[in-house]
N, C-alpha and C positions, 0 to 999 in steps of 0.2 A: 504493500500500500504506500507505503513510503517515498518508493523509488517511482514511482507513476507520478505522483505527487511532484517529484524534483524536475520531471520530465516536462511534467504539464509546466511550471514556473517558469523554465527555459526558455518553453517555446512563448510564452509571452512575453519575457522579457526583449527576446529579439524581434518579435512581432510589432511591440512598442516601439522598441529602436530605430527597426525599419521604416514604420509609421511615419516618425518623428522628421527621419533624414529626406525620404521623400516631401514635405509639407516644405522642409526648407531650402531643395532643390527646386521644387513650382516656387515659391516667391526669389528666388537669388537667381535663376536662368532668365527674365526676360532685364531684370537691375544689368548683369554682368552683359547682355547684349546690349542693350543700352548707353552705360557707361565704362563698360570695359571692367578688367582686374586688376584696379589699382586700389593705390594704399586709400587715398580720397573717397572711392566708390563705398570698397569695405567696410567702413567703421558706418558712413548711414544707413547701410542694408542691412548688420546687426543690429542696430539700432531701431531700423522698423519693426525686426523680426521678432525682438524678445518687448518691444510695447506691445506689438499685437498679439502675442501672448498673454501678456501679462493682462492685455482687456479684454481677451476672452475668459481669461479665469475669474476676473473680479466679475467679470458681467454673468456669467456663470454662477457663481458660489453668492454674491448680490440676490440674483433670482430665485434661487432655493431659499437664505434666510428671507424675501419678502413674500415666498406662497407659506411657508409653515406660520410665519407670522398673521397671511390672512387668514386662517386656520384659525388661528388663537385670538386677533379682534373679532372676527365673527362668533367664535364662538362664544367668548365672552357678551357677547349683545345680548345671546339668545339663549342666555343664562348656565351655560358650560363652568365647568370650572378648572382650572390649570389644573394639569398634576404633569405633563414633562414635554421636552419641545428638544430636538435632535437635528443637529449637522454634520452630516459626515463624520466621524468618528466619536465628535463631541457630546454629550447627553446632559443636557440642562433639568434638574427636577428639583420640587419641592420638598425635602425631610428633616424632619425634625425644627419644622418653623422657621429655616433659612435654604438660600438657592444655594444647590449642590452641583457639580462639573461632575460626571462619570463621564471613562472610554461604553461606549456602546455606539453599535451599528445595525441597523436593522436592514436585513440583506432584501438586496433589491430596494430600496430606499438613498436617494440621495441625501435627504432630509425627512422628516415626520414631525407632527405635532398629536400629543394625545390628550384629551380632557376626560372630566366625567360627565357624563351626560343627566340631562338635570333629571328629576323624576319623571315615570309618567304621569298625563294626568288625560283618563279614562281612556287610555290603551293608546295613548298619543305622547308623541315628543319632539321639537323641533329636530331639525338636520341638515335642512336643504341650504341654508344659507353657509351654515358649520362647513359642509362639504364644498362648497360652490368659493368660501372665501379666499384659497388658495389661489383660484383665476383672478377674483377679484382685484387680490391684492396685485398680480402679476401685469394684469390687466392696465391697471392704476399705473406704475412705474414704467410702464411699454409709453403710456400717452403724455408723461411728464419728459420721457426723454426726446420723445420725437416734437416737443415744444421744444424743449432746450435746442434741437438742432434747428429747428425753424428758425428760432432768434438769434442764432448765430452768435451763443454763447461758446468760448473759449476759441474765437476766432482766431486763425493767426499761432496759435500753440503747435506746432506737426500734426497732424491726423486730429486733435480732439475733438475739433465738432463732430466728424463723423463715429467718434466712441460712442457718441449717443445713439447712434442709427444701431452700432452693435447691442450697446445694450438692449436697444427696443425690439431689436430681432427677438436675441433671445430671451425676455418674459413676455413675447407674443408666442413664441415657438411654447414656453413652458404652460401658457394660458390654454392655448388647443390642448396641445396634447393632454393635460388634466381632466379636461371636460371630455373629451372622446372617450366615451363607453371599450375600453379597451381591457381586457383580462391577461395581467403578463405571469411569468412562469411564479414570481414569489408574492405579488401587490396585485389588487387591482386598483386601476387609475381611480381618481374622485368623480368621474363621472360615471364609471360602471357603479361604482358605491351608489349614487344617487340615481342610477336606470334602475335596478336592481329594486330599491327601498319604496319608489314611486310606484313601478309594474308592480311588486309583488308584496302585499302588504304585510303575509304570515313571516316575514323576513325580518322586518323593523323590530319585533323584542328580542330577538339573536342579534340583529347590531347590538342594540339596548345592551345587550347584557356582557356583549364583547367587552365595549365602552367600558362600562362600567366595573369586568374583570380586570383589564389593564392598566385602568388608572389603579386600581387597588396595588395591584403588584409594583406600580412604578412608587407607591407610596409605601413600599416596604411589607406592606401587611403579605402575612403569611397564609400557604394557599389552603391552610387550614383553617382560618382564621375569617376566610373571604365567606360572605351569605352563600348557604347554598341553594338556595332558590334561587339565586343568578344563573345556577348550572341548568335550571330546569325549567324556568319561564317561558319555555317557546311553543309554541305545536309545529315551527318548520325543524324537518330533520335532514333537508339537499343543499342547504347553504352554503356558503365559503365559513359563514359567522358560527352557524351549528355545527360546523366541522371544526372549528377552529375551537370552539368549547369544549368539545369532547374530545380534541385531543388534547386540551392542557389537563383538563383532568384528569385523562392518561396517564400521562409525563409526569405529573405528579406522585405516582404510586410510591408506595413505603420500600425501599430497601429490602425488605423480607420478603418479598415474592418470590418465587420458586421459576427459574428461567424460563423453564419449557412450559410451564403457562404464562407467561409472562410473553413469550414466540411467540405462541398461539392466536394470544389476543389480538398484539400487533399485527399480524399477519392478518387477521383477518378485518382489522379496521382500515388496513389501506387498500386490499382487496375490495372492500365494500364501501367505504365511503370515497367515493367518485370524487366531491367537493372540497377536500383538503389541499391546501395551500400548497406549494413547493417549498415553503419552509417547513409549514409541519408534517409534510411529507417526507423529509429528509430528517427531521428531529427524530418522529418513530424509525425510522431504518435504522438511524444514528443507536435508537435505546434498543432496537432489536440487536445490531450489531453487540451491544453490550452485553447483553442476556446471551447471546449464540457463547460468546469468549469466555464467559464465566460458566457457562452449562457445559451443553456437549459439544461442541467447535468442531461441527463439522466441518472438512473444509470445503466441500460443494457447496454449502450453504454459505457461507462467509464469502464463499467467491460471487454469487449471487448478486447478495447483498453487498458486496465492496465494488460497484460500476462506477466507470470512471464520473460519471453524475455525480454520485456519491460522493467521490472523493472531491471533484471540487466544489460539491458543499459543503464539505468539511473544513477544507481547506476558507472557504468563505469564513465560515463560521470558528476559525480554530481557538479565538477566545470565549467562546460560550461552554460555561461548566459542563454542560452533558455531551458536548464533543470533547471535551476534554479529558473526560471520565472514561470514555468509548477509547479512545485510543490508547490510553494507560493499560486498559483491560486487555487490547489489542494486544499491545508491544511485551505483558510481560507473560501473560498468561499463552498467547498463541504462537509469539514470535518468540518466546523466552529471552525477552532482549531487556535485562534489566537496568541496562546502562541508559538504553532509548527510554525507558517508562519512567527513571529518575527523574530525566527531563521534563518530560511530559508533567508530569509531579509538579518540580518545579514554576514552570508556566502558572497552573492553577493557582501558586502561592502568590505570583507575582501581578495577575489579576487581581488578585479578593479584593485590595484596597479601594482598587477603582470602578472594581465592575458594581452597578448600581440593585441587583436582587441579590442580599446578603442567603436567602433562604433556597437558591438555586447552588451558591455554592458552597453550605450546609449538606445538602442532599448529593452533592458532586463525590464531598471527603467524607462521607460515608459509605458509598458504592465502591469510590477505590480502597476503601479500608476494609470492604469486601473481597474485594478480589484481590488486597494482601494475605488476608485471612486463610482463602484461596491456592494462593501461591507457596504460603507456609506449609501447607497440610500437604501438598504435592511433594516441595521440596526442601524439606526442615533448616537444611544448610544455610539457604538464602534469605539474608537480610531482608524482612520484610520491612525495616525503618525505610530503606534506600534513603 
């Protein structure tokens, strides 16, 4: 698994590479016919090359903090309440009565913003704005910039007026695409959210209750702790939302389950549930992998189960405690590779500070301290401290 893994890295790193040298080949081939290869020519053609860079990335990572942000003004109007707001690596949330900074990434996700959603009131709850604010906002800063270039602000500066025009591409570009009813392999866009909850009304208490499970988790509360009528409020059972509940509840399970029912389960919840995310489709594989390593490993089964999908979901996700856990299990129990599983070890200790659900990796260093447990009773000699 490992070595597939260093394979796949490669090949994007040079994919990147390649990427990159081409991008600067089209802008420096018609410069160098133009004015030649001189020292003169040189220094303004890097010069163009790393501003417009540098104003796609700002106009870029700009347009994501201004949709999560209309996210969280709309949703505030319509009576939401903060509980966490995400860029890029970054994870802003509220605990303990003051705003906390976690690493966390929500894959498939450039950004996210999550609230609680306010109560119902007689099997109703606003949404449409909550959802729609993201364009809004984007919407908003596409027609502020395309004034600024109208007015022929920062005239006379190299390129900036036209940085406005960039910008306003891209959160006109990020305003469509939000709204277009689109279902991607991990997210669906804010307008499928919103076709979905308008077409289908049995759907709206399984959002409700999504909502309403995630902000809990981003505030720490423990997933024993969380109402359990939230688990069970819906009568829709094909959702993304009612897939998405019954698999955290899953994922949840105690430590003391018995692997090959524990297989079983899994196995038959992604078999059967059609409507599960690419995340939590890959989380269950991820917790099935874990049960296979620590039960009976077979390796047909493991081989099955470890597709290159997999692996770079893993790879996506390789700070989230339950892939972290799975691979430990992996490297010392099936691989006997107890140098690699230190590691692995490791990492998890070097997350906990910042990764933001204290209770995910609680339930992480108890599964590896299973399958220490595990590895002692196989092999007495071996350091189960690592």
């Amino acid at each position: 698994m490992r070595g597939k893994m260093k394979n796949r890295r490669k090949f994007s790193k040079i994919f990147f590479i390649l990427y990159i040298a081409g991008l600067i080949a089209i802008i420096a081939r018609p410069w160098i016919r133009d004015y030649g290869f001189t020292s003169d020519a040189l220094l303004p053609m890097i010069l163009t090359i790393v501003l417009l860079g540098a104003a796609w990335y700002i106009s870029f990572a700009s347009a994501v903090i201004v949709h999560e942000f209309g996210h969280l003004i709309f949703g505030l109007l319509t009576g939401y309440t903060f509980a966490a707001i995400g860029f890029g690596h970054h994870l802003f949330l509220m605990r303990d009565g003051r705003l906390r900074r976690f690493v966390y990434k929500l894959p498939g996700a450039l950004g996210f913003c999550t609230m609680e959603v306010p109560d119902m009131k007689d099997g109703s709850f606003p949404f449409a704005l909550y959802l729609l604010g993201g364009a809004f906002g984007n919407t908003f800063l596409a027609l502020v910039c395309i004034f600024a270039f109208v007015s022929g602000i920062g005239s006379g500066v190299l390129f900036f007026p036209h940085s406005f025009l960039l910008f306003a591409f891209v959160n006109a570009y990020l305003a469509i695409v939000s709204i277009l009813p689109i279902k991607t392999k991990f997210l669906n866009t804010d307008g499928k959210q919103l076709f979905d909850l308008l077409k289908h009304k049995n759907m709206r208490k399984s959002f409700w209750a999504c909502e309403k499970i995630s902000a809990a988790q981003y505030r720490g509360v423990k997933f024993e702790d969380i109402p359990s009528e939230w688990f069970n409020e819906t009568d829709d059972t094909q959702s993304v939302y009612a897939a998405s509940i019954r698999a955290v509840r899953f994922l949840a399970r105690t430590e003391t389950d018995e692997p090959k029912e524990v297989c079983a389960l899994i196995e038959k919840e992604i078999s059967e549930n059609h409507a599960l995310s690419g995340t939590a489709k890959g989380l269950l594989t991820c917790m099935r992998i874990y049960y296979e390593s620590i039960g009976e490993r077979d390796a047909g089964t493991l081989k099955k189960l470890i597709t290159q999908t997999q692996i770079d979901f893993m790879k996506r996700m390789k700070n989230v405690p339950s892939v972290i856990q799975t691979e430990y299990a992996y490297a010392l129990l099936v691989e006997k590779d107890v140098r690699e599983a230190s590691r692995i070890k490791a990492r998890l200790e070097k997350i906990s500070k910042k990764y933001p659900f204290p209770a995910e990796i609680d339930t992480a260093k108890k599964l590896i301290a299973r399958a220490d447990e595990i590895s002692k009773s196989e092999s007495p000699n071996v350091n189960g401290d690592m």
